[in-house]
Every structure is written in structure tokens, then in C-alpha cells.
TIMARDREN-755503 format. One record per residue (C-alpha): residue number from 1; residue in one letter; x, y, z. Coordinates in steps of 0.001 Angstrom, whole numbers. Layout:
BEGIN
<rec pos="NUM" code="A" c1="X" c2="Y" c3="Z"/>
...
% end
This chain:
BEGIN
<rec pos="1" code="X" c1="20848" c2="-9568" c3="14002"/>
<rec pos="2" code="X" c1="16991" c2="-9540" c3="13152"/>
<rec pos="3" code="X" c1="17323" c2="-5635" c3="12227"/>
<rec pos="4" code="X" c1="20205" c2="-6685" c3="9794"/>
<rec pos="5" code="X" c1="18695" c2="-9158" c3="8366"/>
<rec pos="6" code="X" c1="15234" c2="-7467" c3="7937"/>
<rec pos="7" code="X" c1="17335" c2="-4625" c3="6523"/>
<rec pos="8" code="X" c1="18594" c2="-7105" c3="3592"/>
<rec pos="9" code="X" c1="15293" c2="-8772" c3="3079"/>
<rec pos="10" code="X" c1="13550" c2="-5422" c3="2404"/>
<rec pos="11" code="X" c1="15931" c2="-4355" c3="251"/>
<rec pos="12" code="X" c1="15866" c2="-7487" c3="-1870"/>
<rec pos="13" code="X" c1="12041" c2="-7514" c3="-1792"/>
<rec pos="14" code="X" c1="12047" c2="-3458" c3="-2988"/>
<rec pos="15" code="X" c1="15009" c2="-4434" c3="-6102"/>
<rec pos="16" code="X" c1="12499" c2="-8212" c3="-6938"/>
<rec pos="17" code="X" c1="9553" c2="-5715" c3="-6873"/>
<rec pos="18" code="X" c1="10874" c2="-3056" c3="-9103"/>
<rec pos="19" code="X" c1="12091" c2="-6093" c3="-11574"/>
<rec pos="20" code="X" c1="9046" c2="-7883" c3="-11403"/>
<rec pos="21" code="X" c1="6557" c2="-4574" c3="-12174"/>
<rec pos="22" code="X" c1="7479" c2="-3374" c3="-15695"/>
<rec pos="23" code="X" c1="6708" c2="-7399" c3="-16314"/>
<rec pos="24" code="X" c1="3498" c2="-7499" c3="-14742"/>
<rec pos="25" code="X" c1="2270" c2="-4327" c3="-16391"/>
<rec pos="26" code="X" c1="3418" c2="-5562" c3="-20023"/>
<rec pos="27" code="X" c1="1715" c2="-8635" c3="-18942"/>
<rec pos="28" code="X" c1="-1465" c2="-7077" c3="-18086"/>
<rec pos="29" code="X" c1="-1349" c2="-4794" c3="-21606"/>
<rec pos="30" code="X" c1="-1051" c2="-7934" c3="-24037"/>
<rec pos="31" code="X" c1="-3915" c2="-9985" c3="-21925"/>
<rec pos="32" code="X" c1="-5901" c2="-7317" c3="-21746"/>
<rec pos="33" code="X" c1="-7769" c2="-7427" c3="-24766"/>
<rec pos="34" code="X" c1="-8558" c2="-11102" c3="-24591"/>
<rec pos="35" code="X" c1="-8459" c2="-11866" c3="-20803"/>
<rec pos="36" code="X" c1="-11436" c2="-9797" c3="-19213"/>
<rec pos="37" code="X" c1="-11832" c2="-11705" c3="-16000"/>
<rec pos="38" code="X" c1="-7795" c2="-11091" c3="-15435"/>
<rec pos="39" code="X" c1="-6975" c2="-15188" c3="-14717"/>
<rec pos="40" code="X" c1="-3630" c2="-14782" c3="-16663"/>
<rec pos="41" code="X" c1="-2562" c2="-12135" c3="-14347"/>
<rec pos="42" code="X" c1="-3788" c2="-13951" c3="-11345"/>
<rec pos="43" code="X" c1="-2158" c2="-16320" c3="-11955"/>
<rec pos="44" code="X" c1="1366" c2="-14358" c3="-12829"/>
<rec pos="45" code="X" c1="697" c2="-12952" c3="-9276"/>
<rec pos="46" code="X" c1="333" c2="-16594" c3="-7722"/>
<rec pos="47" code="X" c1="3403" c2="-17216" c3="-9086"/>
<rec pos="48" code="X" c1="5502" c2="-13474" c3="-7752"/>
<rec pos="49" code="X" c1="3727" c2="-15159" c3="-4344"/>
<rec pos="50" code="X" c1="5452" c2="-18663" c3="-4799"/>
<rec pos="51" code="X" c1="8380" c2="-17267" c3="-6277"/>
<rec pos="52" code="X" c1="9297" c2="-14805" c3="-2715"/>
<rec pos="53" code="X" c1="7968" c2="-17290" c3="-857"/>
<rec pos="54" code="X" c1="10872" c2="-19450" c3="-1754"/>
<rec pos="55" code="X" c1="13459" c2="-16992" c3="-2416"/>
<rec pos="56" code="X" c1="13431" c2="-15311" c3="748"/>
<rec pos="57" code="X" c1="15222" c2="-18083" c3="3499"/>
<rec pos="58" code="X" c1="13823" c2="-17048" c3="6733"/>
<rec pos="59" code="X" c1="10932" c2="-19121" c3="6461"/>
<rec pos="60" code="X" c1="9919" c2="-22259" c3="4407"/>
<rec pos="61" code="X" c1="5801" c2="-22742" c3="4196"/>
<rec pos="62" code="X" c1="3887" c2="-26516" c3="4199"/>
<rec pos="63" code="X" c1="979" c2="-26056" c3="3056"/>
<rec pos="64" code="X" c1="-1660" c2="-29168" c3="4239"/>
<rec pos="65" code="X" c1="-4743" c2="-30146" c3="2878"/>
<rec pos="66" code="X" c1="-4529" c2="-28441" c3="-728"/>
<rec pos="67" code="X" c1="-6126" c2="-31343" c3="-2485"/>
<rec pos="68" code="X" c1="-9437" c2="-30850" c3="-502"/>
<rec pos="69" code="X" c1="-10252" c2="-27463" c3="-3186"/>
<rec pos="70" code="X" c1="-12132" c2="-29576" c3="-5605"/>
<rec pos="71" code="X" c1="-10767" c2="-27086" c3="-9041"/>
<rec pos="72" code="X" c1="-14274" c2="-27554" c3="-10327"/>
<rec pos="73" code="X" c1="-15874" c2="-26079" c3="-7522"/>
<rec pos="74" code="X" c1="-16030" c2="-22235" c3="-6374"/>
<rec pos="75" code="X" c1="-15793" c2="-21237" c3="-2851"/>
<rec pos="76" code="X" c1="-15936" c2="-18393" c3="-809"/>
<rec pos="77" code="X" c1="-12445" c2="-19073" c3="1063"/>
<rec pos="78" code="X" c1="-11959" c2="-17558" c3="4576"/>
<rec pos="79" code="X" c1="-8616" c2="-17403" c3="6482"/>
<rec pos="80" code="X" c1="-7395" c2="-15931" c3="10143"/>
<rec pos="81" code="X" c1="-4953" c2="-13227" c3="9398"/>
<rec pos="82" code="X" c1="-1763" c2="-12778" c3="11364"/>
<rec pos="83" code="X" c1="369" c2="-10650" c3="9409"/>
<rec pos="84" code="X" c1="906" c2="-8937" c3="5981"/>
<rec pos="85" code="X" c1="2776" c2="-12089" c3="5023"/>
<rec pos="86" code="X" c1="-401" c2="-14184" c3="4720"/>
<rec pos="87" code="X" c1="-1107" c2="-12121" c3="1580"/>
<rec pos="88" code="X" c1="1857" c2="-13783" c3="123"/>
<rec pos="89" code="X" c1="1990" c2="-17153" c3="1252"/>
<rec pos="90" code="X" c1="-1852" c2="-17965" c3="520"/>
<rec pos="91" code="X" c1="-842" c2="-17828" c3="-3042"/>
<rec pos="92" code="X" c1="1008" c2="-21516" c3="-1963"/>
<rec pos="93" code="X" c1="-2429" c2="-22876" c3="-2170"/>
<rec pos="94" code="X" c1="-2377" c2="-22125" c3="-6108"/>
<rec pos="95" code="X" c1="-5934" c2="-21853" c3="-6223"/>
<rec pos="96" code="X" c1="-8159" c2="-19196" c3="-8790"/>
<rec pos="97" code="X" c1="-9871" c2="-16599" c3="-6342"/>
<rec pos="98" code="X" c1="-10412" c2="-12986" c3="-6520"/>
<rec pos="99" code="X" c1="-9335" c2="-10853" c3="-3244"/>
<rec pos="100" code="X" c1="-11522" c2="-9225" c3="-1232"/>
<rec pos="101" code="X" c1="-9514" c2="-5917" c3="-62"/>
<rec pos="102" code="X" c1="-9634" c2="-2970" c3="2125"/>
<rec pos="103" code="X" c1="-9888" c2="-186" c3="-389"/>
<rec pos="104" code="X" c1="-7157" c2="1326" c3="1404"/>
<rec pos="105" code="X" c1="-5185" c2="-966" c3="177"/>
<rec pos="106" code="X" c1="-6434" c2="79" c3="-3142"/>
<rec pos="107" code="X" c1="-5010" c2="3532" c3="-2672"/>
<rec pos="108" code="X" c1="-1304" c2="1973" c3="-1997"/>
<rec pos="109" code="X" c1="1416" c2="2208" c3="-4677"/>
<rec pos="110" code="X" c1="2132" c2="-876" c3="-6691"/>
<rec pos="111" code="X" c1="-421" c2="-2816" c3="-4180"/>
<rec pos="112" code="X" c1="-3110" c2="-765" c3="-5411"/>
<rec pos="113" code="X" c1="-1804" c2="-1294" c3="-9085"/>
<rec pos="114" code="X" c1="-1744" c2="-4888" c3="-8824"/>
<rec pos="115" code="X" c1="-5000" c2="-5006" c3="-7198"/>
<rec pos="116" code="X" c1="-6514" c2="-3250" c3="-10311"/>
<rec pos="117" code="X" c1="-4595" c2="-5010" c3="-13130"/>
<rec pos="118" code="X" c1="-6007" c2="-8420" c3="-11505"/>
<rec pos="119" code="X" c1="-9802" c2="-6858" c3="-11075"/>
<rec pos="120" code="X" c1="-9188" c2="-7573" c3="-7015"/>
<rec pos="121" code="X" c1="-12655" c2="-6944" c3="-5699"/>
<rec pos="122" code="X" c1="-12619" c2="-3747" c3="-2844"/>
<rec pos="123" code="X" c1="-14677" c2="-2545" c3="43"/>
<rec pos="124" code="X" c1="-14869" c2="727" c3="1979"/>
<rec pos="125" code="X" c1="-15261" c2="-1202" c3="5699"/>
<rec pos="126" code="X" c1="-18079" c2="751" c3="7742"/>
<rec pos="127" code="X" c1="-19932" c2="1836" c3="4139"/>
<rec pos="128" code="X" c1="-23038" c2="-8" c3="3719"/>
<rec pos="129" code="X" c1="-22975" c2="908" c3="-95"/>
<rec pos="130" code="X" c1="-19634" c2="-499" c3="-713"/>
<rec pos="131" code="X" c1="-20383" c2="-3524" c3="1020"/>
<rec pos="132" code="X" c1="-23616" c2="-4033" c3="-863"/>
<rec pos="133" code="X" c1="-21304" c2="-3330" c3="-4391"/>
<rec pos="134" code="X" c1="-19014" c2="-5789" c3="-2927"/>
<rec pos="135" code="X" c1="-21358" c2="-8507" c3="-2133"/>
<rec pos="136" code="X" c1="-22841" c2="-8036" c3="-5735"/>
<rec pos="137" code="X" c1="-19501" c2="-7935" c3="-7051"/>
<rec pos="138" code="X" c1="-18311" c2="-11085" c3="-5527"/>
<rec pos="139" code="X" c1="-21430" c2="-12818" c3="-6487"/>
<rec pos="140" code="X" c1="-20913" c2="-12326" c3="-9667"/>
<rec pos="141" code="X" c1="-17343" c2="-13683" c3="-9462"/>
<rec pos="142" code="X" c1="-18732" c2="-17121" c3="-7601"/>
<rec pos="143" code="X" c1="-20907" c2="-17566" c3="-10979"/>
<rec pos="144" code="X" c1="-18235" c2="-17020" c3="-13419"/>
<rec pos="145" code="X" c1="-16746" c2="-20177" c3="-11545"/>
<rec pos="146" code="X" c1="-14166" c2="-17888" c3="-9376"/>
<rec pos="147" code="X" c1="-13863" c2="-18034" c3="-6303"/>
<rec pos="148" code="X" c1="-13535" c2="-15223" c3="-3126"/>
<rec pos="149" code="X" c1="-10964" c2="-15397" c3="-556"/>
<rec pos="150" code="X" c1="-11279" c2="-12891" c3="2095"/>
<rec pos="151" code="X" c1="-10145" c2="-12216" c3="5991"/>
<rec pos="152" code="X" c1="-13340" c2="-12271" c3="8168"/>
<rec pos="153" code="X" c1="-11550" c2="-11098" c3="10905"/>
<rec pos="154" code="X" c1="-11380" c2="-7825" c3="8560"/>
<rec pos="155" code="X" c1="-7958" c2="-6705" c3="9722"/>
<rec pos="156" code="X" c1="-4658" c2="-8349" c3="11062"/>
<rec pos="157" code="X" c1="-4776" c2="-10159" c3="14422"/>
<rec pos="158" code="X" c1="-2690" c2="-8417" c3="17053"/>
<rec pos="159" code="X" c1="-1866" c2="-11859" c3="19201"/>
<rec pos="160" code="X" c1="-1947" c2="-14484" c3="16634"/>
<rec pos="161" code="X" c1="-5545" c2="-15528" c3="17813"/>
<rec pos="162" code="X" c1="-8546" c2="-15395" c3="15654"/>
<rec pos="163" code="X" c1="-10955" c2="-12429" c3="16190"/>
<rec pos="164" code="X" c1="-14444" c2="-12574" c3="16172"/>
<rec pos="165" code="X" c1="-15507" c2="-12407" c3="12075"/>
<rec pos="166" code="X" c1="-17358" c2="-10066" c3="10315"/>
<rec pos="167" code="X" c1="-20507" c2="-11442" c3="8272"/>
<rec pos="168" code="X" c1="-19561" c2="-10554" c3="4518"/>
<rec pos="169" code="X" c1="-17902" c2="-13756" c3="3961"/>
<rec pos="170" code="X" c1="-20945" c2="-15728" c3="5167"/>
<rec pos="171" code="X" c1="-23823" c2="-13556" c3="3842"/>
<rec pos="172" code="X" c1="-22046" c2="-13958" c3="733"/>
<rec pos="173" code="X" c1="-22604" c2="-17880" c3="768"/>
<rec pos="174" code="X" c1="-25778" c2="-18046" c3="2129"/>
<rec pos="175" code="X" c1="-26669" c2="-15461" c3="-617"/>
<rec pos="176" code="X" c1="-25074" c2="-17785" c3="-3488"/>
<rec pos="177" code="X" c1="-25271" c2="-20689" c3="-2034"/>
<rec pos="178" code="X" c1="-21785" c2="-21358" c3="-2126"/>
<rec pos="179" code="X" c1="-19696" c2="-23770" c3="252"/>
<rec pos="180" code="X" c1="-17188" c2="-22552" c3="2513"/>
<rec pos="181" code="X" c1="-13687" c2="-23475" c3="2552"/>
<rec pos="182" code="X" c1="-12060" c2="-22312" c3="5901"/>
<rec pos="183" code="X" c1="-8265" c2="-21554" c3="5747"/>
<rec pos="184" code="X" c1="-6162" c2="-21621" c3="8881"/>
<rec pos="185" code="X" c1="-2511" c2="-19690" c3="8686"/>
<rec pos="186" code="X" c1="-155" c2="-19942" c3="11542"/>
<rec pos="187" code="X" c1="3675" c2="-18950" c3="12136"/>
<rec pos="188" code="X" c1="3506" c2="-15425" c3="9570"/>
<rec pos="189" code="X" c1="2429" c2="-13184" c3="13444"/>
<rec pos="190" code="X" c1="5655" c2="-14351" c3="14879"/>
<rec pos="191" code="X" c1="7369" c2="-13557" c3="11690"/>
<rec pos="192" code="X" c1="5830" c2="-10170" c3="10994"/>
<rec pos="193" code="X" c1="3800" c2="-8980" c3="13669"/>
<rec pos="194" code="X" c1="1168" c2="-6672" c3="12830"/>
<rec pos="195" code="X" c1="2817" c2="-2815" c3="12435"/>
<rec pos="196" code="X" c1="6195" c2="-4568" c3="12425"/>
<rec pos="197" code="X" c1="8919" c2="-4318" c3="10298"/>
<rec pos="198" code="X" c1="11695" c2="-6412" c3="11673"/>
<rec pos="199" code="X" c1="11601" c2="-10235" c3="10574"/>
<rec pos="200" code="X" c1="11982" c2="-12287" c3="13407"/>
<rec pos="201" code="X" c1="13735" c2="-16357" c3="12632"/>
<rec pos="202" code="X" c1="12900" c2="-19640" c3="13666"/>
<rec pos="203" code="X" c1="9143" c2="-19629" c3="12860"/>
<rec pos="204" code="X" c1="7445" c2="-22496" c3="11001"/>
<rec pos="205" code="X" c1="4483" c2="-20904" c3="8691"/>
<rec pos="206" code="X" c1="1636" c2="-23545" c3="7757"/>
<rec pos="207" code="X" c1="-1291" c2="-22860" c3="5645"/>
<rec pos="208" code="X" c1="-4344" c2="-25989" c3="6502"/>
<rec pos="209" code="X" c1="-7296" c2="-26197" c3="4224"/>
<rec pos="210" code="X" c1="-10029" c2="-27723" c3="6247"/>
<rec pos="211" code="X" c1="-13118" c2="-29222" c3="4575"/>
<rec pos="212" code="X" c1="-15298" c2="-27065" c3="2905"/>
<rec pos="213" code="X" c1="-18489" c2="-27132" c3="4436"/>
<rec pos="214" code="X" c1="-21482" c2="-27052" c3="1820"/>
<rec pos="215" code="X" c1="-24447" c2="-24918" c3="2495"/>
<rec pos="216" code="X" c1="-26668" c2="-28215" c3="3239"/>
<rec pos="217" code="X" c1="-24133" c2="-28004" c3="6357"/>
<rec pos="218" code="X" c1="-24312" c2="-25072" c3="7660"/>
<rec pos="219" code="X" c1="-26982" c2="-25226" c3="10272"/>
<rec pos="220" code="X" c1="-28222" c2="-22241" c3="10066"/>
<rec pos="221" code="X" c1="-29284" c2="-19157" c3="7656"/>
<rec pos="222" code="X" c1="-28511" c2="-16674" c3="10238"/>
<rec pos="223" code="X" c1="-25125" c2="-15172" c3="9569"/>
<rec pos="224" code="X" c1="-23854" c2="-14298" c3="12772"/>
<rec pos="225" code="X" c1="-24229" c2="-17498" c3="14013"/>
<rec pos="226" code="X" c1="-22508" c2="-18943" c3="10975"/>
<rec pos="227" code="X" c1="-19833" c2="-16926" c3="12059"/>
<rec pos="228" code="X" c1="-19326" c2="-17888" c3="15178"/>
<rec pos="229" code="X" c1="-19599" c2="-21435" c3="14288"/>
<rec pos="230" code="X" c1="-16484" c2="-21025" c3="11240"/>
<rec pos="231" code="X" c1="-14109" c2="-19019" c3="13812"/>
<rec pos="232" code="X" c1="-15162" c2="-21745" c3="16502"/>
<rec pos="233" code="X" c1="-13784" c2="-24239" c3="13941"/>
<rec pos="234" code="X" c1="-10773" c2="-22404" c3="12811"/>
<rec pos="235" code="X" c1="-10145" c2="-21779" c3="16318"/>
<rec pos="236" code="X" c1="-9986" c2="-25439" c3="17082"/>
<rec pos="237" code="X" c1="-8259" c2="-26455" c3="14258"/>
<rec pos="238" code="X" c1="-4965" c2="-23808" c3="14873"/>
<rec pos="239" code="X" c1="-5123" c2="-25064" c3="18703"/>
<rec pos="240" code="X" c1="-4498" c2="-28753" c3="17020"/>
<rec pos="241" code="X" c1="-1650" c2="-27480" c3="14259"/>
<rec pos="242" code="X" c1="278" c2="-25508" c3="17164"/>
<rec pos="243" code="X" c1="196" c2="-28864" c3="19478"/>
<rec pos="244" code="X" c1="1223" c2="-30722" c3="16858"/>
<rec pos="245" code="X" c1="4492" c2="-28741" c3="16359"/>
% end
């Protein structure tokens, strides 16, 4: 029965997509000219998130603690990644950020088009250069008042735990000074696993915004031990969402 359904909810993402993309790139012409940090199609994208989010009924998302993203602030914004879906249902928090991708997702029809037409920031993982162009990059985003959300686990979690993290995210705020806002997903692993294309039902997907932690906070200006202390946090914090199920 999962095969038959995942067969139908493929096939109605694939015929939404195809609608959707001759509107997104008409979108992305007429703003264009007067929209050069892309929020208009950021925001059309938010919405394409919101909208399949809803649409599709094997899953509804609650999303829990949105209020605590002050929308004067900027933030580099971390999350745990379980699955391809968290791409999607992280644009439930409606917040403006710029993504931090895997520039092989850069190279991916339509993804790669979207991640262009909304200037989606990119890095090369293992290339010191393109890290050091992304961390300028991103910088440069955090003072134009937009914010980064990235996975510092760099890649999707194979058992729904959180990996150890990579430093980007926190050299980036100790480099701009920038508070943290950790992100916990749950429920999108059991959903779509990672390499899996057959939805599995009766999952419950939550997104929790913890506090963000201001730089004053952080305890330290070493970033590895920033990262431990974030994923230590995180870690905790899924442990108390999946008891409280």
C-alpha cells in the first residue's frame, strides 16, 4: 500500500511542480529588476513549501515555538536533518533566510533553478575556497538583515539521530556576531528515509524553535566546542519532543 501510495504522491508532486515552474520563472523575470536580494521569490518559494505541505495528506506538520524568531533580528538558523522533506517543511516556520546548499544540489534540475532564481547561497563541501566564499557570502547576507539556515550535520541523518556538526554554521556567528537559533525536526526520517523513495504513514512531523542563544551566551570562541555544545542541546531537546508523543 505504501508503494501505491508513494506512486500517486510522486506523480502529483512531478504535475504541482511542472504547474508551479513556468510561475516561478515569470515571477523571478518581473522582480528581477527591482528585487536584487530575491525576498519576493523567497518568499513565493515559502509559500510552494506551505502549499505541498498541506496538500499532500500523509502527514500534517506543528510547528512549536515560531514566535521565539524575533522578525527584527537575523540569525544563523541550524537544524538536524532527517530527510529531503525537511527542505520543505522548514518553510512552515515562514521566516526570511537564505539556504546554505550543497552545490550539488546546485547542479540538479529545477532544484538547481530555484536555488539560483532565489540567490540560495552554495558550497563545494571538502573545498576550503568555497567555504571561505561561502562564509563571506553569508556574512554579507546576516548584514543585509537576512538570515542563514543551514544543516550542520552537512548531509541527511541515516537513523534519525543528530550527527556530530560541522563548524560553518558556528564560525559564521562567532565571525558576525550573530545569535544562533537552533531548529529541531523530527518525524520527516520515518517518512522519507534517507535514499528512500517510498512514503511510509502514520508519522507525526514537528519542527521546535528553541531559544536563540546570543553570542554573549555562547561560552566559548572556539568553534568546535560550540558545536558540540548546539548538537548537545538539539540532542536533548528531540529526546524531550519524542517522549512527549
Amino acid at each position: 500500500m505504501d508503494a501505491l501510495i508513494s506512486i500517486i504522491v510522486w506523480f502529483f508532486s512531478i504535475i504541482i511542480t511542472i504547474i508551479l515552474l513556468p510561475v516561478s520563472i515569470i515571477i523571478w523575470v518581473v522582480t528581477f529588476p527591482f528585487d536584487p536580494e530575491r525576498a519576493i521569490m523567497h518568499w513565493w518559494l515559502v509559500f510552494q513549501g506551505i502549499l505541498f505541505s498541506r496538500l499532500i495528506p500523509l502527514w500534517r506538520v506543528r510547528v512549536e515555538g515560531r514566535e521565539k524568531a524575533n522578525k527584527g533580528n537575523t540569525y544563523v538558523i541550524i537544524s538536524n536533518h532527517q530527510s529531503i522533506l525537511d527542505i520543505l517543511i522548514l518553510n512552515c516556520l515562514r521566516l526570511r533566510f537564505r539556504w546554505i546548499s550543497k552545490i550539488e544540489n546546485y547542479r540538479t534540475p529545477v532544484i538547481g533553478w530555484y536555488l539560483r532564481m532565489a540567490k540560495y547561497i552554495t558550497i563545494d563541501r571538502g573545498n576550503k575556497e568555497s567555504k571561505a566564499v561561502m562564509l563571506g557570502k553569508s556574512a554579507e547576507s546576516l548584514r543585509k538583515g537576512i538570515s542563514i539556515m543551514i544543516f550542520p550535520e552537512g548531509t541527511r541523518s541515516p537513523d534519525r539521530e543528530i550527527a556530530p556538526f560541522k563548524l560553518g554554521a558556528f564560525q559564521l556567528a562567532l565571525l558576525t556576531g550573530r545569535s544562533i537559533l537552533p531548529v529541531v525536526v523530527d518525524g520527516t526520517g520515518g517518512v522519507l528515509p534517507k535514499y528512500g523513495l517510498i512514503f511510509s504513514r502514520g508519522h507525526k512531523l514537528k519542527i521546535k524553535v528553541i531559544d536563540p542563544v546570543h553570542p554573549d551566551s555562547f561560552g566559548t570562541t572556539d568553534p568546535e566546542e560550540l558545536a558540540a555544545k548546539f548538537r548537545n542541546i538539539m540532542t536533548q531537546e528531540l529526546l524531550i519532543m519524542r517522549n512527549a508523543q
